[in-house]
N, C-alpha and C positions, 0 to 999 in steps of 0.2 A: 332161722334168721328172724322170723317174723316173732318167735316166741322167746329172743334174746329182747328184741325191742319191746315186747310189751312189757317181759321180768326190767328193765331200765327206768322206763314208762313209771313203774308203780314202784321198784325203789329209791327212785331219784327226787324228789323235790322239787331241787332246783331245776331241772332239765322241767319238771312240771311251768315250774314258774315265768319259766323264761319262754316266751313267747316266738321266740327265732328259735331256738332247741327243741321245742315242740313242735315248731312247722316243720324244720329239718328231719327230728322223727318219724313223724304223721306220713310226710310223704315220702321218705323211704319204703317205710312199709306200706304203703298202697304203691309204689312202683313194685316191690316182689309180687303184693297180693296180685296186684293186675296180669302182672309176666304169668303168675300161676294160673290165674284165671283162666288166661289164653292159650295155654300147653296145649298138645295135644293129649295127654293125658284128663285134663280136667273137659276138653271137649269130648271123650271116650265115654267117659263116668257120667255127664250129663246125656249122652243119647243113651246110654244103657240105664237109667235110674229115673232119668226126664223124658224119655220117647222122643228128644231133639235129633233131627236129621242135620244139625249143620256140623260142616266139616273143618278142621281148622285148616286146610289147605288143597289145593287141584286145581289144573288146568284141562283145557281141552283145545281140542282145533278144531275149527270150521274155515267152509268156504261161505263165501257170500249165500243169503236165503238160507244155511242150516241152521239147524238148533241142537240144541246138546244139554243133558240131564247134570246139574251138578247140584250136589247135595238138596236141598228144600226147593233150590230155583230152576228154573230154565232159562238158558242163554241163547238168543236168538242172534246172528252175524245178518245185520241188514242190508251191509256196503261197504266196501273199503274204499281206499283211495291212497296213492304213492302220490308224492310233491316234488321233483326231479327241480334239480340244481344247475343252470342255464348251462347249453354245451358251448365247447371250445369252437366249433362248427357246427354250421350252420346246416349239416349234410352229417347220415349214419359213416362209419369210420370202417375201411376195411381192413384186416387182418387175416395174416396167412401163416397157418398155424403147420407144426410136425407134433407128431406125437410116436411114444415109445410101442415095445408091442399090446404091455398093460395099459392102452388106450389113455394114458398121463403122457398133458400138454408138456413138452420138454422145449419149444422155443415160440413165442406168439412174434409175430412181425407187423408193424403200423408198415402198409403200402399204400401211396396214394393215385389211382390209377386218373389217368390225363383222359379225356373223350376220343377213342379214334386211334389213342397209342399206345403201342405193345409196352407192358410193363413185366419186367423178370420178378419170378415169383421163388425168391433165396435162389438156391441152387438143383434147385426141383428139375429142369429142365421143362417147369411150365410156363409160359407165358399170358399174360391175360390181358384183352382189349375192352374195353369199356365204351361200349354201342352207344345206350341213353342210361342216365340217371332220371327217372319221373315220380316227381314228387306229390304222392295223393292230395295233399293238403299243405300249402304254403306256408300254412303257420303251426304254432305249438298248441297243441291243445289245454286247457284248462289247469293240468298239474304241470305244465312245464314240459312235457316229453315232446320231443322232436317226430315227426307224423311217419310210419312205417313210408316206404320205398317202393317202389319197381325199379328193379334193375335189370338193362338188358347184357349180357355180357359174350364174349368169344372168350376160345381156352383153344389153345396149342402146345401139341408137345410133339414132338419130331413129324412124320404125315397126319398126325390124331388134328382132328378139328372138332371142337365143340361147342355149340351155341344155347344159350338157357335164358329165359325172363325169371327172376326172382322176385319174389313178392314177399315182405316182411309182412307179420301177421300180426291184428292187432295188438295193442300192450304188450308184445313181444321184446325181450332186454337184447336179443340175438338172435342170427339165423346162421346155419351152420351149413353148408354147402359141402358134399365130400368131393373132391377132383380126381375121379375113376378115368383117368386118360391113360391108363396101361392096362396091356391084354387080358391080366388076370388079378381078381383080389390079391390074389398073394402077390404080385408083385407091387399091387400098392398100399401094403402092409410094410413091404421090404424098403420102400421107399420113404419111409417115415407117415403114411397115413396123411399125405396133403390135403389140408383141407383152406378150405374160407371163408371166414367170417365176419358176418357184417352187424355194428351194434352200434346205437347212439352215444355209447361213451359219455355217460352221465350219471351219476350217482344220485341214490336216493337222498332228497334232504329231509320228509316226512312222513312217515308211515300212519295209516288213520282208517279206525274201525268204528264203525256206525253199530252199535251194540242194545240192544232190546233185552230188556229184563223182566220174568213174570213168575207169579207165585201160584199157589194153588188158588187164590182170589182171583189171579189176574195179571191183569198191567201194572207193572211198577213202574219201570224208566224206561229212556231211549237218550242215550250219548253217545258223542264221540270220542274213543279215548285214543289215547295219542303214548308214547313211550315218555315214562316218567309221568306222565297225564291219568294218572287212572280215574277210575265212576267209584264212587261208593253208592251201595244201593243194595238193599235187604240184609243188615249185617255185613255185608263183604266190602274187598276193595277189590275192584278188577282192573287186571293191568294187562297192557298189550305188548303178552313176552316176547314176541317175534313173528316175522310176517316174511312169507317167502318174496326176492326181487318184486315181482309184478302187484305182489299184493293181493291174490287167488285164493290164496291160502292164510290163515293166522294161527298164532296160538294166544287164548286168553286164558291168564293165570287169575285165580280168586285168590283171595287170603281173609280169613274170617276176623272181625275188628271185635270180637269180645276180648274185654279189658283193657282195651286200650285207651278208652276215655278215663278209666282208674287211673293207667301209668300216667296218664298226659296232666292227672290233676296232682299226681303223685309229686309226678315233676314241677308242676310248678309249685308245690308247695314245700318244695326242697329246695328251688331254686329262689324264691322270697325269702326260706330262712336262711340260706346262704348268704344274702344280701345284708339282710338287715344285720345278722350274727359279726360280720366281714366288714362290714361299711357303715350302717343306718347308727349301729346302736357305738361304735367308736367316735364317732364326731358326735352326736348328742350326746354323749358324756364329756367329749372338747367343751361343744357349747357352752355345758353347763358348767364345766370348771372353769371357766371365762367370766363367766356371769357371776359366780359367787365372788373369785377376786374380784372382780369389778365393783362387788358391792362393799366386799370387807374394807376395798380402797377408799371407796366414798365417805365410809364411816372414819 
């Protein structure tokens, strides 16, 4: 392709001449040259011929405080943080779940138990009394999440009495409680596996990794990058490809930015002589055929 446009280039004249046909040209071919640039083949050939360690693409995971080897750099995960999207309540949500024998949820249930009064849990034959609800912290902290619980609770099912404190953990999305109020596993295996579940019932609105960047010199950077937000910094771009609920965990993907300042000049110099070829240079020939009648009028 590149060696059609140069044979154009030197047989054409006019394409010479013409100033929007040669921007159009020009930067065609620095959009290939730069796509080629940035292959991973052309990345291969340059570490085997150049001694270059950089890679044209990889991710890794970390948890907060790790670091991780990727190509020329080291990626250090300094902090995250989730941004949680205000809840419907003001109070964790509870949930009373069945599940098959391959431990897949097959019905989740919103029950809202009352202080003090028995609440039927489906048709379980459990019951459940709600003691105290005590809330560690009145308010949401900093990202918006609703503050983990103590929960006192009672459980009945035919003579079975059972009393528990739960305590949601912190940054925890859920707490999963099993309800063993029958003689043997297996029969609360056979009973569909009752359990309950308690969660703030809020979605993430923003995932966000505090990321450290260093080279065989040193310090390079320190950002935060956010989804569709990435760092550029030593050659790459780093994007923050996924981040498990709590945000403990990430995964940050690189992607190496050789040629891509070629394509982006490529582009625009494609995207000027499209202009002017299209637009600029049609009405400046209007113009000027205006201007001559007007003058041939005058005479």
């Amino acid at each position: 392709m590149l060696a059609l446009l140069a044979l154009s280039l030197a047989a054409c004249r006019a394409v010479r001449r013409d100033m929007w046909m040669l921007a159009i040209h020009l930067g065609l071919g620095l959009v290939i040259f730069g796509a080629m640039w940035g292959s991973d083949k052309a990345h291969e050939l340059r570490s085997h011929w150049l001694g270059k360690d950089k890679i044209p693409a990889g991710e890794v995971s970390l948890a907060p405080g790790e670091q991780a080897r990727l190509g020329e750099l080291t990626l250090k995960l300094a902090a995250t943080r989730v941004e949680y999207y205000p809840a419907d309540e003001p109070r964790w949500q509870f949930y009373f779940e069945t599940s098959n024998p391959a431990g897949q949820v097959v019905s989740r249930t919103p029950i809202h138990p009352k202080p003090g009064q028995l609440t039927e849990l489906g048709d379980s034959g459990i019951q459940l009394r709600l003691m105290e609800y005590i809330e560690q912290n009145p308010t949401r902290d900093r990202n918006g999440l609703l503050p983990p619980p103590i929960v006192k609770m009672e459980f009945l099912r035919g003579g079975v009495v059972g009393q528990l404190a739960m305590a949601a953990k912190e940054n925890s999305r859920r707490e999963l409680l099993r309800l063993m109020l029958f003689d043997t596993e297996q029969d609360w295996l056979q009973a569909g596996r009752p359990t309950l579940m308690l969660s703030p019932d809020q979605a993430a609105r923003k995932y966000q990794a505090e990321l450290v960047v260093f080279n065989q010199a040193g310090f390079l950077a320190r950002k935060t990058v956010e989804i569709n937000k990435p760092m550029h910094c030593g050659g790459y771009h780093f994007y923050l490809a996924h981040s498990d609920p709590t945000g403990r965990e990430v995964v940050i993907m690189a992607r190496s930015d050789s040629g891509l300042r070629i394509v982006y000049t490529g582009l625009a110099l494609l995207l000027a002589g499209l202009i002017g070829r299209l637009w600029i240079r049609p009405i400046w020939r209007k113009i000027s055929t205006r201007k001559k009648q007007e003058a041939c009028d005058g005479d």
